[in-house]
C-alpha positions in Angstrom: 158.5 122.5 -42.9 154.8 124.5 -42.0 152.1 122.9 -43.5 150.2 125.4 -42.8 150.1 129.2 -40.6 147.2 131.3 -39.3 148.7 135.1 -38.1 145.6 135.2 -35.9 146.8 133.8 -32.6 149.0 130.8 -33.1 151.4 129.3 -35.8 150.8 125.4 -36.4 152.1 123.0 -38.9 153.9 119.8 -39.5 157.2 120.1 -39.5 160.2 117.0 -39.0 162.2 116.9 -36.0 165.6 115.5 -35.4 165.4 112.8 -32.7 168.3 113.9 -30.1 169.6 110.5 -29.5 168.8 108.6 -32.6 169.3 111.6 -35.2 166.5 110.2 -37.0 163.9 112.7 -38.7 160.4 111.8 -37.2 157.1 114.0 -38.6 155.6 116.3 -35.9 152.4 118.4 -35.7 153.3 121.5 -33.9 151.5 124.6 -32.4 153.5 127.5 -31.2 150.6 130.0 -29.0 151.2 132.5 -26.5 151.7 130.4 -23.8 154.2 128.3 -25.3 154.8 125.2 -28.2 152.8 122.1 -28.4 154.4 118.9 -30.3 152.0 116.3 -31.2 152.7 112.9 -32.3 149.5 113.7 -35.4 146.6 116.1 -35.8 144.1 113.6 -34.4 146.3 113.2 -30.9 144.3 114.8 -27.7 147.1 115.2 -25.4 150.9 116.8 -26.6 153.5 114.9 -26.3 156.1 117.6 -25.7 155.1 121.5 -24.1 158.3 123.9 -24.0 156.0 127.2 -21.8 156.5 130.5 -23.0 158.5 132.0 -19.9 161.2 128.9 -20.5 161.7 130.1 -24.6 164.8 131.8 -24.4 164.8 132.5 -28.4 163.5 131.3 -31.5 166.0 131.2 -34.3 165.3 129.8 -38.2 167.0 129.4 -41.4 166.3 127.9 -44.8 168.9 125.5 -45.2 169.1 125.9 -49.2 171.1 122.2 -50.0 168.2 120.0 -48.4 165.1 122.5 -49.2 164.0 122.2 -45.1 163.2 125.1 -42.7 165.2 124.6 -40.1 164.0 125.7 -36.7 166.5 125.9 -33.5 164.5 126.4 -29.9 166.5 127.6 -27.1 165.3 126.8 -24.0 165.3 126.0 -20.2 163.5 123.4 -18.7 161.0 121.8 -20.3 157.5 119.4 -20.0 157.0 116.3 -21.2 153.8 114.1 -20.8 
């Protein structure tokens, strides 16, 4: 779910992501800009812990999923950046 959104140049928020391997739901801060989407671990965090760049984004697709009250948010992509 956004926290929060700012049309101007970017969309950020916190949002919970579904861990891949563990299927557990982990709170993320997340900015999606022009040149791609930023996951960070918490606001405070310097450095992103996960980059997907814009040119690798093949489509962004949401739904409300109306039996658990989430937004959820499905990112296709190609390869991505980790640091």
């Amino acid at each position: 779910m956004l926290s929060e959104i700012n049309i101007n140049n970017y969309i950020y928020g916190s949002i919970y992501k579904k861990s891949q391997y563990k299927k557990k739901w982990n709170e993320r801060y997340v900015i999606v800009k022009n040149e791609g989407i930023f996951s960070y671990h918490s606001t405070s965090d310097k450095n992103y812990t996960f980059y997907i760049p814009a040119e690798n984004i093949k489509y962004i697709w949401t739904r409300f999923e109306l039996s658990f009250g989430f937004l959820i948010v499905k990112i296709k992509h190609g390869m991505t950046s980790q640091t």
